[in-house]
matplotlib code that plots the C-alpha trace (Angstrom):
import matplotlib.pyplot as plt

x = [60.5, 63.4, 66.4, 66.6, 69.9, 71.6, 71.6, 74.5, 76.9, 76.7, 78.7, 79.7, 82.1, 79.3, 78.7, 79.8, 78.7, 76.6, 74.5, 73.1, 70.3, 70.9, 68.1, 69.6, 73.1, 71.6, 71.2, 70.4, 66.6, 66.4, 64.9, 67.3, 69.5, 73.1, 74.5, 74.2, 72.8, 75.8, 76.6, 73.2, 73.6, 77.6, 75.8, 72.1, 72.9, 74.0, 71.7, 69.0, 71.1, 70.3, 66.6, 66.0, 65.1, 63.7, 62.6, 59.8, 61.6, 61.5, 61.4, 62.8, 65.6, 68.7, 70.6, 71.0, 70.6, 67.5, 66.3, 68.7, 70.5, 67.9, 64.8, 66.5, 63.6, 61.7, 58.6, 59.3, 57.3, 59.4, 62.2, 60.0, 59.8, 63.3, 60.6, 60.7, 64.5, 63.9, 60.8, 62.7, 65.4, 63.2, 60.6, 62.9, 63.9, 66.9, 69.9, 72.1, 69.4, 70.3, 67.8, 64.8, 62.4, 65.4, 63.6, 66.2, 65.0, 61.5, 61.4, 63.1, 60.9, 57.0, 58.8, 59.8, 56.2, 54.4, 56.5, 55.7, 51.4, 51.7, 52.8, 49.5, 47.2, 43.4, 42.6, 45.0, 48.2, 51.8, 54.1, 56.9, 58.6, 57.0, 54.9, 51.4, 51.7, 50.5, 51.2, 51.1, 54.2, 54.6, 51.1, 51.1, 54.7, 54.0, 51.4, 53.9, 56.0, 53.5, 51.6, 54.8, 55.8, 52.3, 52.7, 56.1, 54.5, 51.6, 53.9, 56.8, 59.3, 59.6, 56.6, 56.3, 59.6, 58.2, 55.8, 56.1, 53.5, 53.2, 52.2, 49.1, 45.7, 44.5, 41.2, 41.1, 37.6, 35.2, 37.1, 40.6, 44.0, 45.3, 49.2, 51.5, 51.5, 48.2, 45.9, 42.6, 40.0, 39.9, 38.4, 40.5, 43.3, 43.9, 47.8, 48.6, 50.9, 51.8, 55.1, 55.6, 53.6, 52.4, 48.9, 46.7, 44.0, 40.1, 38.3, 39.0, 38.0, 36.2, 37.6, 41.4, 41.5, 39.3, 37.2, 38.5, 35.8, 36.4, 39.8, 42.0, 44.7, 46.2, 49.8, 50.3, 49.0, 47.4, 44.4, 43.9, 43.6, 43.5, 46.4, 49.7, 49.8, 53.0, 55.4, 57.5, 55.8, 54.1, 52.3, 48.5, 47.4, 50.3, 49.2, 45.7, 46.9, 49.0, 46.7, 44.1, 46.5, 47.5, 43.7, 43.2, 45.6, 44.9, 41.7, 42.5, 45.4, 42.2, 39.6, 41.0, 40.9, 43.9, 46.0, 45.1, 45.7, 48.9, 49.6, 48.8, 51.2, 53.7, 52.7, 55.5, 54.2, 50.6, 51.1, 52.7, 48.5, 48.2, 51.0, 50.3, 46.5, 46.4, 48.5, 46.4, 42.7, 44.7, 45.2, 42.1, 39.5, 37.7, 34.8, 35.2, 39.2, 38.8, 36.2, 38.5, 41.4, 39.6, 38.2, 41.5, 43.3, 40.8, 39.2, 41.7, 45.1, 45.0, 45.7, 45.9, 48.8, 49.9, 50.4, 48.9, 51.6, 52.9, 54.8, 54.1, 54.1, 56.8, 56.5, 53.7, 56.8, 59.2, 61.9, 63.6, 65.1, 62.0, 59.5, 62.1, 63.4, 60.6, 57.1, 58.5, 58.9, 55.6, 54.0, 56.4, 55.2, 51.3, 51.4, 52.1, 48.7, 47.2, 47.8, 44.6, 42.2, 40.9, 43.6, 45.9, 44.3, 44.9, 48.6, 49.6, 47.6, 49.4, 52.6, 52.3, 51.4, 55.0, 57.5, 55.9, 57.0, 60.0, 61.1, 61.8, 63.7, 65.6, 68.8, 70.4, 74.4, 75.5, 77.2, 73.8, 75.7, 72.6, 70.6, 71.1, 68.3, 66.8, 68.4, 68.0, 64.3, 63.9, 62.4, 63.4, 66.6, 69.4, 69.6, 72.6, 72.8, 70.8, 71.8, 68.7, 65.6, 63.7, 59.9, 57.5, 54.9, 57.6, 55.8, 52.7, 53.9, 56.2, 58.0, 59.5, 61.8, 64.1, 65.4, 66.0, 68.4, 67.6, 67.6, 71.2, 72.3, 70.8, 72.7, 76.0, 75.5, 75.2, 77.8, 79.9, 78.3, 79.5, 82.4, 83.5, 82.3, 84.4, 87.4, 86.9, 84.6, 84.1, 85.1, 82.0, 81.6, 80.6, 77.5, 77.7, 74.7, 75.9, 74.8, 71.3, 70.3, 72.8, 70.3, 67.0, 63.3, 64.1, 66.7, 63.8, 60.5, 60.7, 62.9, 59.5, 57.4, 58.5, 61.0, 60.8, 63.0, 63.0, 64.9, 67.9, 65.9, 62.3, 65.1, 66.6, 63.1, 62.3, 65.6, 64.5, 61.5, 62.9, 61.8, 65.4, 66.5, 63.2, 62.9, 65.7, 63.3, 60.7, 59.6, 57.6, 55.8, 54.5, 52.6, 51.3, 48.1, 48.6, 52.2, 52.1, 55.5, 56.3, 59.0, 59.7, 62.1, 63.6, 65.2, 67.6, 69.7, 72.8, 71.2, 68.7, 67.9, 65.2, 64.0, 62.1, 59.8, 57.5, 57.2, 60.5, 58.9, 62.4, 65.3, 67.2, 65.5, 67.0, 64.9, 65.6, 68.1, 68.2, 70.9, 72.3, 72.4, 74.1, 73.2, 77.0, 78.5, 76.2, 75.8, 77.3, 75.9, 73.5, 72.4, 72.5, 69.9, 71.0, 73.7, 74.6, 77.3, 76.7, 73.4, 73.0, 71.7, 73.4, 73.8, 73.0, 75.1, 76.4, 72.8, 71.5, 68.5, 67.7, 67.6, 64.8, 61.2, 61.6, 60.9, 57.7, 57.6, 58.0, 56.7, 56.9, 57.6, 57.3, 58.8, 58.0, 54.4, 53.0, 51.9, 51.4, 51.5, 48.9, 47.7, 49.0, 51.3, 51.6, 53.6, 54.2, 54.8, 58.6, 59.6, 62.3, 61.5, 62.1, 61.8, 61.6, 61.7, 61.8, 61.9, 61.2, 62.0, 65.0, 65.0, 67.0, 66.0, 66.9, 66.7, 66.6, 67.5, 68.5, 72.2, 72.5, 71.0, 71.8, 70.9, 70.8, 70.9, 69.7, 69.6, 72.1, 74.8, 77.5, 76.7, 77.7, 76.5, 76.9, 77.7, 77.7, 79.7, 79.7, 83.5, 85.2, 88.9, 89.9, 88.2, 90.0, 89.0, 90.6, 89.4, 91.0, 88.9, 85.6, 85.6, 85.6, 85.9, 85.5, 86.3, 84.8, 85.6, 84.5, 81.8, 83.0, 81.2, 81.9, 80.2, 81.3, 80.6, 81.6, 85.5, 85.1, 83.4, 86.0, 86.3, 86.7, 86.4, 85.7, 85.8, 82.6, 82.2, 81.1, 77.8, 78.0, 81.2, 81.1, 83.0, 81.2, 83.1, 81.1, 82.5, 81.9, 80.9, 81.6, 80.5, 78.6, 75.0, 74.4, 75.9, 75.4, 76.4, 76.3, 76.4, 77.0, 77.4, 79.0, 81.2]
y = [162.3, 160.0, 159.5, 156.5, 154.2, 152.9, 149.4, 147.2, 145.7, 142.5, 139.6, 136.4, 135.3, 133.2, 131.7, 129.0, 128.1, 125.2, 127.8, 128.8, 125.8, 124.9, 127.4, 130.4, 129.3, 129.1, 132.5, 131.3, 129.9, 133.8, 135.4, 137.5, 137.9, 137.5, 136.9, 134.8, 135.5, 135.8, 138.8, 140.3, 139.9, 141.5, 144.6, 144.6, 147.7, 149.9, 149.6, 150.0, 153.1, 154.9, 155.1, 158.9, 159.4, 163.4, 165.9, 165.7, 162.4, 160.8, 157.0, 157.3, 154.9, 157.4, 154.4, 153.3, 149.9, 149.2, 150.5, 152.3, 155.9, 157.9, 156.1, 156.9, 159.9, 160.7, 160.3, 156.6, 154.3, 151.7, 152.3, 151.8, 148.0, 147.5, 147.2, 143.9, 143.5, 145.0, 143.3, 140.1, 140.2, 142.1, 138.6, 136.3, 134.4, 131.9, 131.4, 134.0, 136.8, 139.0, 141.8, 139.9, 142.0, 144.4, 147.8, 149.8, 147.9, 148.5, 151.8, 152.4, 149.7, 151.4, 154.5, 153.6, 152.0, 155.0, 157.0, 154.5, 154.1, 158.5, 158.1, 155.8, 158.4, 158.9, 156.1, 153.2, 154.2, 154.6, 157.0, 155.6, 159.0, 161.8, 163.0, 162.0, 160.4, 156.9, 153.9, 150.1, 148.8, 150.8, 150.0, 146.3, 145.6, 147.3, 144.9, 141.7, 143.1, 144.5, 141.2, 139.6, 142.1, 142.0, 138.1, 138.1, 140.3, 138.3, 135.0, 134.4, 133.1, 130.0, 128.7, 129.9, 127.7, 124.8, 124.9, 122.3, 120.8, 117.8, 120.3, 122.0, 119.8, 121.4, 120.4, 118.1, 116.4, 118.4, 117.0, 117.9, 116.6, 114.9, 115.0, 112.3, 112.2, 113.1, 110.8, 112.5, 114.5, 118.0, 120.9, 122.4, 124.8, 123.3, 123.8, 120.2, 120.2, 116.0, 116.9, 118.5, 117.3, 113.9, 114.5, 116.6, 118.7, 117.7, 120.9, 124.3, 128.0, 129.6, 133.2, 131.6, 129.8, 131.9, 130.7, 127.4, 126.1, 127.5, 126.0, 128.7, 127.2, 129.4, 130.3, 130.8, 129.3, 132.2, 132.1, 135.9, 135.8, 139.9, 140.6, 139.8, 137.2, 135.4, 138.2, 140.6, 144.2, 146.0, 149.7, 148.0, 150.7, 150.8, 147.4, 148.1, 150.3, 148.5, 146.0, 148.7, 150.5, 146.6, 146.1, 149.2, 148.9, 145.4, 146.5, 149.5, 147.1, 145.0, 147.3, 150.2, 150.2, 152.0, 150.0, 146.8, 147.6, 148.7, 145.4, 143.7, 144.9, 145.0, 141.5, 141.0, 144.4, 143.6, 140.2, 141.0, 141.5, 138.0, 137.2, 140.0, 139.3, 135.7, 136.2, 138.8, 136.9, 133.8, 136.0, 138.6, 136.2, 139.1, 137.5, 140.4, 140.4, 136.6, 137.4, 139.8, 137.8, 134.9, 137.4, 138.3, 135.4, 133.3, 135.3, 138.1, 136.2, 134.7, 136.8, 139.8, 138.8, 136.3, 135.6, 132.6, 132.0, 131.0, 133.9, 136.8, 140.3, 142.7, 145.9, 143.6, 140.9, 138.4, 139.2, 136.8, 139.0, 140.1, 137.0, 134.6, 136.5, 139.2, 137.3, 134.2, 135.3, 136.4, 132.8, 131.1, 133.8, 133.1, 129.1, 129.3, 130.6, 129.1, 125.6, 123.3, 126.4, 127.0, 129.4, 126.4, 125.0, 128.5, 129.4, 125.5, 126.3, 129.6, 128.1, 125.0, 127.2, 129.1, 126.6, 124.7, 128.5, 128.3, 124.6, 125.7, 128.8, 127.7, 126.4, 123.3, 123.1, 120.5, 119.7, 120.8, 124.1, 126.2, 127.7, 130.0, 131.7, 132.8, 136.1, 138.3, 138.7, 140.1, 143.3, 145.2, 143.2, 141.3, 138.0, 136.2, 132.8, 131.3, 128.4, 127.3, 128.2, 127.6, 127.6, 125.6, 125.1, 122.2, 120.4, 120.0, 121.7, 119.1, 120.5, 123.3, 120.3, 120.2, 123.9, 123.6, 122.1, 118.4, 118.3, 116.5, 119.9, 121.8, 119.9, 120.3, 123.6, 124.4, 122.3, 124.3, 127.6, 126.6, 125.2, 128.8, 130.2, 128.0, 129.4, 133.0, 133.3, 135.5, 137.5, 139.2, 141.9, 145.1, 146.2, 149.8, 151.7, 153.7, 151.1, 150.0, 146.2, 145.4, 144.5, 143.9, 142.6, 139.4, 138.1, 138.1, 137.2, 133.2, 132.7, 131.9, 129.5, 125.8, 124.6, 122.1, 120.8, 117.8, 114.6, 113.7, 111.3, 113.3, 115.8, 114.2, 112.8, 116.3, 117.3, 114.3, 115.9, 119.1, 119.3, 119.9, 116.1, 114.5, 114.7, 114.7, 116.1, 119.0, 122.4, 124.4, 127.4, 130.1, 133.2, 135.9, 137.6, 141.1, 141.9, 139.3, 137.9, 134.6, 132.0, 129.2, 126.6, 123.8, 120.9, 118.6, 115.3, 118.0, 120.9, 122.9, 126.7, 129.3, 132.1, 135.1, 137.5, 140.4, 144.2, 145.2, 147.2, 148.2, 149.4, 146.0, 143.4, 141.8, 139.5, 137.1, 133.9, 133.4, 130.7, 127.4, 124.9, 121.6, 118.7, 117.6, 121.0, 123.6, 127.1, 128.2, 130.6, 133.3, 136.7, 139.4, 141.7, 145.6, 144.8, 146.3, 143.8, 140.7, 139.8, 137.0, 139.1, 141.7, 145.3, 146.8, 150.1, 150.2, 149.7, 146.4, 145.2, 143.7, 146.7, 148.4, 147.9, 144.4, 141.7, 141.9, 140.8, 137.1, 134.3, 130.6, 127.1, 123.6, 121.9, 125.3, 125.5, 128.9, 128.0, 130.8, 130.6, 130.7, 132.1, 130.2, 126.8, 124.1, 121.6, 122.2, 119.3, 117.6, 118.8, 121.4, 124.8, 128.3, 131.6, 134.4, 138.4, 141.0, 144.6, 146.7, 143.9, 142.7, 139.7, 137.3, 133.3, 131.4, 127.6, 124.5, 120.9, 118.0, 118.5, 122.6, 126.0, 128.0, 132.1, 133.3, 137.2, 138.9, 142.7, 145.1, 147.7, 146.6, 143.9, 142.5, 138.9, 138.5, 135.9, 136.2, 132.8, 131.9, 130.6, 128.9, 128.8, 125.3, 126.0, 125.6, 128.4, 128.5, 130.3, 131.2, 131.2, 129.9, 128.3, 129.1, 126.1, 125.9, 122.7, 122.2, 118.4, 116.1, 118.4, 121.0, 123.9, 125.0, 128.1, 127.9, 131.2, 132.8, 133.2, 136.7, 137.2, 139.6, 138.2, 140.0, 138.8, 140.9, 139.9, 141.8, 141.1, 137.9, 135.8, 133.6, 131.2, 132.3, 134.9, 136.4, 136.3, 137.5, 136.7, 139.2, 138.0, 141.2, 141.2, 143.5, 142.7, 139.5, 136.9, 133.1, 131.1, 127.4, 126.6, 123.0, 121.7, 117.7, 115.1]
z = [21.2, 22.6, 20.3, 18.7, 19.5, 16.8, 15.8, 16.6, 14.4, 14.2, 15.9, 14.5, 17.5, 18.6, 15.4, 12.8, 9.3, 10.9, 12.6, 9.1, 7.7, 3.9, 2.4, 4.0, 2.5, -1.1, -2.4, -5.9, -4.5, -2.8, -6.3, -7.1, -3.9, -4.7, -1.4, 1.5, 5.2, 6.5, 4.0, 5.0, 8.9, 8.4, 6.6, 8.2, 10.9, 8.6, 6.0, 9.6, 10.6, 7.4, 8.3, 8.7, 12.2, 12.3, 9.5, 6.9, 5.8, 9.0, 8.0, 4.4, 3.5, 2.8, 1.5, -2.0, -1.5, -3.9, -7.0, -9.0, -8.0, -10.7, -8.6, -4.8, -4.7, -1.4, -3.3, -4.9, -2.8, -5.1, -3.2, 0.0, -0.4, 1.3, 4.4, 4.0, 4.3, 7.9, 9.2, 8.3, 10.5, 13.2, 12.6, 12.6, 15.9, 15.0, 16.9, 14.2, 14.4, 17.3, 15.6, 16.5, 18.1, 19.2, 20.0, 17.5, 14.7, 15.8, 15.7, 12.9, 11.0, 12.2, 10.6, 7.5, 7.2, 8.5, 5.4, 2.6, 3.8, 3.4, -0.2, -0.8, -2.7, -2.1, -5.1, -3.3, -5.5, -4.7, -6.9, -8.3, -11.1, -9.3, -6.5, -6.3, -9.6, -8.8, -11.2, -11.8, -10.7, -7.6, -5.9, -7.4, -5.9, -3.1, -2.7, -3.0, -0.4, 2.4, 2.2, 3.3, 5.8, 7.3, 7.4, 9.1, 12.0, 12.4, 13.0, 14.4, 11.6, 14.3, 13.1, 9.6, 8.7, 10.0, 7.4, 4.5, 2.0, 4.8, 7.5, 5.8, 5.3, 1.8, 0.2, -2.6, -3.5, -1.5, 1.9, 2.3, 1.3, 4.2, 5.3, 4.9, 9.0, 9.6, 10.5, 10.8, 8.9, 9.3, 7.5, 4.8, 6.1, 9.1, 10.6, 11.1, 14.3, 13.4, 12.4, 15.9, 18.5, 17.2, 16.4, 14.3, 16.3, 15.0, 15.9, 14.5, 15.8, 12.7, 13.4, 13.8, 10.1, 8.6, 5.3, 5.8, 4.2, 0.5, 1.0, 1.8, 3.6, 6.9, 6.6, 10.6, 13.4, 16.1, 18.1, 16.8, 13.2, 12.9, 15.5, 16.0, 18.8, 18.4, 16.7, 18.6, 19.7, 16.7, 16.7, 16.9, 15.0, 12.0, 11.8, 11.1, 8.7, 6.5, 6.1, 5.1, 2.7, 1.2, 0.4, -1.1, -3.2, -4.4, -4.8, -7.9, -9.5, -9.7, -10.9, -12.3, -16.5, -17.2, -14.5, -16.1, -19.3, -18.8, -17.2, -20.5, -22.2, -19.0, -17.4, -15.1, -13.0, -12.8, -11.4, -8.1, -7.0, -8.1, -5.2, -2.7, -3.1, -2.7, 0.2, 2.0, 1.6, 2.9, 5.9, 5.8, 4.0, 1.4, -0.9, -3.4, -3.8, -4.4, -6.2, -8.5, -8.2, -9.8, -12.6, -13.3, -13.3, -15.0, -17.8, -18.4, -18.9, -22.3, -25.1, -22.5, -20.0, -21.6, -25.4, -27.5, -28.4, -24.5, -23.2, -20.9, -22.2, -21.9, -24.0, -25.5, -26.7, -24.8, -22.4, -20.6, -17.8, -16.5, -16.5, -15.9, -12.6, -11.6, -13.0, -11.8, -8.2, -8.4, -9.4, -6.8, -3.8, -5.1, -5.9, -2.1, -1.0, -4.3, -3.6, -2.6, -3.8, -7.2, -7.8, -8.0, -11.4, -12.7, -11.8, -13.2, -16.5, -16.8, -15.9, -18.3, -21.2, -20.4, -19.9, -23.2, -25.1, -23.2, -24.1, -28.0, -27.0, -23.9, -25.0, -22.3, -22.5, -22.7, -19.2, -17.5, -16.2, -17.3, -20.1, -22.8, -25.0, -28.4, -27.0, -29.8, -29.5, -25.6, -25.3, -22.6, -20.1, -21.3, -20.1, -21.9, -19.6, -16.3, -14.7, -13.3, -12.8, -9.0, -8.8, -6.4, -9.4, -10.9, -8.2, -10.6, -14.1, -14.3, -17.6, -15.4, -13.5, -16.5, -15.9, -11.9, -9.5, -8.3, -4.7, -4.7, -6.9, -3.9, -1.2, -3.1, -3.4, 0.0, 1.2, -1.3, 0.2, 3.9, 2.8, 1.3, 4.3, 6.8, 5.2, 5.6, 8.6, 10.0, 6.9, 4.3, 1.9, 3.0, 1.3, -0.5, 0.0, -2.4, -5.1, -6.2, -5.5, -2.2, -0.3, -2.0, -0.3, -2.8, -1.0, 1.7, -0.4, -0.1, 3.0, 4.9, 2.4, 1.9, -1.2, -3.9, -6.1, -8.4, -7.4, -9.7, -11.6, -11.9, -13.3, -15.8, -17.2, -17.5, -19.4, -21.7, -22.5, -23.9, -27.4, -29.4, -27.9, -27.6, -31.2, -33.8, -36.6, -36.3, -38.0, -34.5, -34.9, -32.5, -33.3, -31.5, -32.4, -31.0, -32.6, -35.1, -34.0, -35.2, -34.1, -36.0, -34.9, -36.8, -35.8, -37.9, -37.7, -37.4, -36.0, -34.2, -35.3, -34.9, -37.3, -35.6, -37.6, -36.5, -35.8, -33.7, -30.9, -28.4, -29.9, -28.9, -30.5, -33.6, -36.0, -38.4, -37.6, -34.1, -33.2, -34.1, -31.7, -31.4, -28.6, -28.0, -29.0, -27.1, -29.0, -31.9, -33.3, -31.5, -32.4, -29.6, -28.8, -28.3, -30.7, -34.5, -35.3, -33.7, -35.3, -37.8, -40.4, -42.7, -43.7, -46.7, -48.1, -43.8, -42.8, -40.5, -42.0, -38.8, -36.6, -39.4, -38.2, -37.9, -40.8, -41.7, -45.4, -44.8, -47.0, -46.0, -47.9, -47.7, -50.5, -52.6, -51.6, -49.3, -46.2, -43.4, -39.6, -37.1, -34.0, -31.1, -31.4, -34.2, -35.8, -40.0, -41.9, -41.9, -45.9, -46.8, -45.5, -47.7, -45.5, -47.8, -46.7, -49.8, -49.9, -52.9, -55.5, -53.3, -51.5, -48.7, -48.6, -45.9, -46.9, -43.9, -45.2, -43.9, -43.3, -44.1, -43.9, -47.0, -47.2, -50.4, -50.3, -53.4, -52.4, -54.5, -53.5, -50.7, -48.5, -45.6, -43.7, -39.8, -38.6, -35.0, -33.5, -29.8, -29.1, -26.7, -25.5, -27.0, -30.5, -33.4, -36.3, -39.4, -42.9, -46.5, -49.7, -49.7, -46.4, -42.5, -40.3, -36.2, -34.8, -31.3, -29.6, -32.4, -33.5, -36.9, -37.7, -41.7, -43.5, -47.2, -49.7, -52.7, -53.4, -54.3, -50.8, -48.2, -45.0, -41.5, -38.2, -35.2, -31.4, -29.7, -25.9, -24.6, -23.8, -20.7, -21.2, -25.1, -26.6, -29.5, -32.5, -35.4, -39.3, -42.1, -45.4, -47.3, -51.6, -54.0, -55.5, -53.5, -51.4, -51.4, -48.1, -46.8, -43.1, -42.1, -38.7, -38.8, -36.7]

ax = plt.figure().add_subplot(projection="3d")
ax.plot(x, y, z, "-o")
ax.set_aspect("equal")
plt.show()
C-alpha cells in the first residue's frame, strides 16, 4: 500500500483577515468552538498527521484533541467524531482552504471513517468505556456528526453556504412557502436558484428532491440524490457505508427500550438522533425513521425528556452546562431540517416550554454583558456565567431573542474579531493535541446551515419580556413530577430571589435560597453548586444542611395559610410567603415581604448562616455589631442579626466578574437575620 504524504502546513502569505466572511470570524455562533478559522487552518495538518496510517489502528486519531485524556481509547467511537473536523476542511472550497479535496486529507479521512463504521456493533451501537460495550451517547452522537459529514461529501460547501431561509421554498398551507425572490410555485423543497441566477426553476426530478411532497426540504442541490456528484473524490463504497451504519444506528437510539430510557433521564444524549435523524431522511427520505422520529418527538417528550416543569433532564434534574451548550446544538442542527415539516411545530413547542423555565432562572446583568443562573441547582456541569445564547429557533420561539446577540452585536463582534487578527497576522495559537477539546467537530457542526439573529430592536422587546422586569411583583412556581423538585421564585419592589426544594440527586447540588437579584445592581447574592461554604444555607454542629439529601420537609404560606405546589407552572397569590423546612422538632423559616427576607433558624447546638455574596472591585463592605452593609453604585445591600452573632468573612473563588465572598453568621441555639436590598 503506497505511503501516505503528509499534509502541509498551512500558509497564510496569501491571505488577509478580509479573506475570512463574518460567520467564520465568530467562534461564539460555532457551539462550543473557542477559536477562530484562522486558529484551526494554523493547526489543521497536524492534528491530520496524527491519523495512524498502518497497524491494527490504522485510522485512529492518536491526538488528544477531543474528549478528555481518560476517554483517548482505541475503542471510544466518542473520540471518533473529530471526523467531522476533517471532512470540513477536505469539503470546503473557499479561497483560505488549500485542503479542499487535497488527496493527503483524503486518505487519511476514508481511514479514520473506515475505523469508527468497525466499532459499530451487530445491534447499530458504538462503544464509548469499553470494547463492544455499546451505549447511548456514543451511537446517538455519532449519529449528529456522521449525518453532517455525509452531508458535506454529498455537496460542495460552495453551495451549501449559499443557503439561507430565502433560498429554500418550504411548505406552508398544503402549497409551499414561497421565497422573498421567488416568483413562482413549486413543490415543497425546491432549491430556489433566484438568489443566484435570477429565476426559480418550475419542474423538479422526483429522485433529486426526494419526498418533496411531505415537505422535506433538500439541503443540496445534485442531480444524484444517493451519490456525491458535486464534492471532491470519495471511496463510493465507504460512502454507502456510512450512510448504512448512520441509519442503523438512528434506527436502535429509536427503538431500543433501554436506550431510550436512559435518554429520559440523560436528555441532552438522546437528542443528537433528533438532529442526526432529521438530517439523514432530509437526505435519504425513510417513512419509518420519520415515522419514529415523529413518535419520539411527539409523544415521548413531555414528562419523559423534558420536565413539566420546562427543563430537560440531566441526571433526571437541571443543568445548565449541558442543555444550554450540548442540547442546544442539537435543536439548532435539527430546526434546520425541521423547518417547513411537521417536525417544525414540535421543536418550537419544545423550545418554548424551555426558555419560559429558563426566563425565571436566567439572571440578565445589568449592562447586557450576559447571563448568570440559579447555579446552585445544576446537576452534573458548572456553568457560572454565558454571555449569550445562539439558536436558529429565536426565529419562531421568540422568548429565546432576549438571551442572543442582535445582528448589530454580531457585526461588532466580528469586526472586533478581524480587527485582533489584523494585528497579529499571521500569528495563532498552536493547538496541543495533548489536551482534550482543541479542536472539536462543534467548531464545525453549524458552519454549513444559515444564521439568525434578532435585530437590536426585536432584541430588546424580548429583554423586556423577561419576567424579573416585566413585572415588579410576583410569587412563580415550578414543580417537577418525577423528582418532586420545586422552584419558587419571588419577585419584589426591591428584589428578586428564588427558593429551590427537592431530593438532591449529584453530589453538587445545593438547595434552599438560591440568589438575590437586583435590576440596577446585578447579583448579589448566589449560592454555588459543588461547594460547602458558599451556599446560602447553614451548618449545624460543622454540618451543611444543604448538602444532606436535599430539603424535603418543606411547608408553604400565604399570609399563614398552607398551600402546596403543583405539577408543572403557576402563579400563587401576591400575599406574604412563609417557607418552612423542619427536621426532628427543629426548624428554619424563610419569610419574603415587601421590602425584606427574614430567615429565622430555630435548630439547636452551634450554628452557622452562609451567606454567599457575589462582589465586585468598587463595592464598599463594611460590618460591626448587628449589621453588614455592601454599597454597590446607588444600590445598598444590608443583612442585620443578633449582636451576640460572630462574624467571619471568607473569600472563596470567583463566579464570572463576581468574587464570592461568603459572610458567617456564627451563634448557639438559633439565629435570626434580616436582608434588605435599598437605594
Amino acid at each position: 500500500m503506497k505511503k501516505w504524504n503528509p499534509v502541509p502546513a498551512m500558509d497564510f502569505s496569501a491571505l488577509s483577515p478580509k479573506d475570512f466572511d463574518g460567520i467564520s470570524m465568530d467562534y461564539r455562533r460555532n457551539g462550543n468552538a473557542k477559536e477562530s478559522m484562522p486558529y484551526f487552518l494554523q493547526n489543521f495538518s497536524k492534528v491530520a498527521n496524527s491519523i495512524i496510517e498502518d497497524g491494527p489502528q490504522r485510522g485512529y486519531m492518536d491526538a488528544l484533541i477531543w474528549r478528555v485524556a481518560s476517554s483517548n481509547q482505541p475503542y471510544n467511537a466518542r473520540v471518533l467524531e473529530s471526523h467531522l473536523c476533517i471532512s470540513y476542511f477536505y469539503c470546503t472550497k473557499a479561497k483560505w482552504n488549500p485542503y479542499y479535496g487535497m488527496e493527503e486529507v483524503r486518505v487519511r479521512l476514508e481511514a479514520m471513517l473506515e475505523y469508527l463504521l468497525s466499532l459499530q456493533l451487530a445491534n447499530g451501537t458504538f462503544p464509548e468505556y469499553g470494547v463492544a460495550k455499546g451505549n447511548l451517547p456514543a451511537t446517538a452522537f455519532f449519529t449528529k456528526f456522521m449525518s453532517e459529514t455525509i452531508r458535506l461529501l454529498k455537496c460542495e460547501r460552495s453551495e451549501l453556504q449559499l443557503l439561507s431561509s430565502d433560498d429554500l421554498c418550504l411548505p406552508q398551507g398544503g402549497i409551499h412557502r414561497r421565497s422573498r425572490r421567488c416568483d413562482s410555485i413549486g413543490p415543497p423543497g425546491q432549491f430556489c436558484e433566484a438568489k443566484r441566477e435570477g429565476l426559480c426553476p418550475t419542474e423538479v426530478n422526483p429522485k433529486e428532491f426526494g419526498r418533496a411532497k411531505r415537505g422535506f426540504a433538500v439541503h443540496c442541490k445534485t442531480s444524484e440524490r444517493n451519490g456525491m456528484k458535486n464534492g471532491p473524490p470519495f471511496d463510493a463504497g465507504l460512502f454507502q457505508k456510512m450512510v448504512d451504519a448512520n441509519r442503523k444506528a438512528i434506527y436502535v437510539v429509536l427503538t431500543d427500550e433501554a436506550l431510550i430510557r436512559h435518554g429520559w433521564s440523560y436528555s441532552n444524549q438522546f437528542t443528537n438522533v433528533w438532529a442526526g435523524g432529521l438530517a439523514h431522511i432530509s437526505m435519504f427520505p425513510d417513512a419509518e425513521i420519520e415515522d419514529l422520529l415523529l413518535r419520539s418527538m411527539k409523544d415521548e417528550t413531555y414528562g419523559k425528556f423534558q420536565s413539566e416543569a420546562g427543563f430537560y433532564y440531566e441526571c433526571d434534574q437541571p443543568d445548565w452546562g449541558y442543555t444550554l451548550r450540548t442540547h442546544n446544538s442539537n435543536d439548532r442542527y435539527a430546526w434546520f431540517f425541521a423547518k417547513g415539516t411537521p417536525f417544525e411545530a414540535l421543536l418550537a413547542e419544545h423550545t418554548q416550554r424551555y426558555y419560559d423555565w429558563l426566563s425565571y432562572n436566567c439572571l440578565r446583568e445589568p449592562d447586557g454583558s450576559g447571563f448568570l443562573f440559579n447555579r446552585a441547582i445544576e446537576s452534573r456541569q458548572r456553568l457560572p456565567f454565558i454571555d449569550s445564547i445562539e439558536t436558529e429557533i429565536a426565529e419562531n420561539v421568540e422568548l429565546a431573542r432576549a438571551f442572543a446577540m442582535d445582528k448589530d452585536e454580531l457585526a461588532a463582534n466580528a469586526k472586533a474579531r478581524q480587527d485582533a487578527w489584523a494585528e497579529k497576522w499571521p500569528v495563532f495559537t498552536e493547538a496541543n493535541i495533548n489536551r482534550g477539546n482543541s479542536f472539536t467537530p462543534y467548531s464545525f457542526l453549524f458552519e454549513s446551515i444559515p444564521k439568525w439573529n434578532p435585530t437590536k430592536e426585536e432584541k430588546a422587546l424580548q429583554v423586556k419580556q423577561l419576567p424579573y422586569l416585566k413585572s415588579r411583583r410576583f410569587i412563580h412556581q415550578r414543580m417537577d413530577y418525577r423528582t418532586q423538585l420545586v422552584n419558587l421564585y419571588i419577585r419584589r419592589d426591591s428584589y428578586y430571589c428564588a427558593f429551590n426544594s427537592g431530593a438532591s440527586l449529584t453530589d453538587q447540588q445545593r438547595f434552599g435560597l438560591g440568589f438575590l437579584w437586583d435590576d440596577e445592581a446585578g447579583m448579589l447574592v448566589q449560592s454555588q453548586s459543588g461547594n460547602d461554604l458558599a451556599v446560602w444555607g447553614f451548618s449545624q454542629n460543622g454540618k451543611l444542611y444543604e448538602k444532606s439529601l436535599g430539603i424535603r420537609m418543606v411547608y408553604y404560606k400565604l399570609d399563614g395559610r398552607r398551600t402546596s405546589p403543583v405539577i408543572g407552572s403557576a402563579d400563587w397569590e401576591d400575599k406574604v410567603l412563609t417557607v418552612e423546612y423542619q427536621e426532628r422538632g427543629e426548624n428554619r423559616e424563610i419569610c419574603f415581604e415587601d421590602d425584606r427576607i427574614t430567615v429565622s433558624n430555630c435548630f439547636k447546638g452551634e450554628l452557622t448562616e452562609y451567606i454567599p455574596l457575589t462582589i465586585l472591585p468598587d463595592d464598599q463592605m463594611s460590618w460591626g455589631s448587628g449589621l453588614f452593609t455592601l454599597r454597590r453604585g446607588n444600590r445598598v445591600l444590608t443583612i442585620s442579626f443578633d449582636d451576640n452573632c460572630k462574624v467571619g468573612i471568607e473569600m472563596h473563588g470567583k463566579c464570572a466578574r463576581y468574587q464570592v465572598a461568603v459572610l458567617m453568621l456564627s451563634a448557639a441555639d438559633g439565629i435570626k437575620y434580616e436582608v434588605k436590598v435599598r437605594k
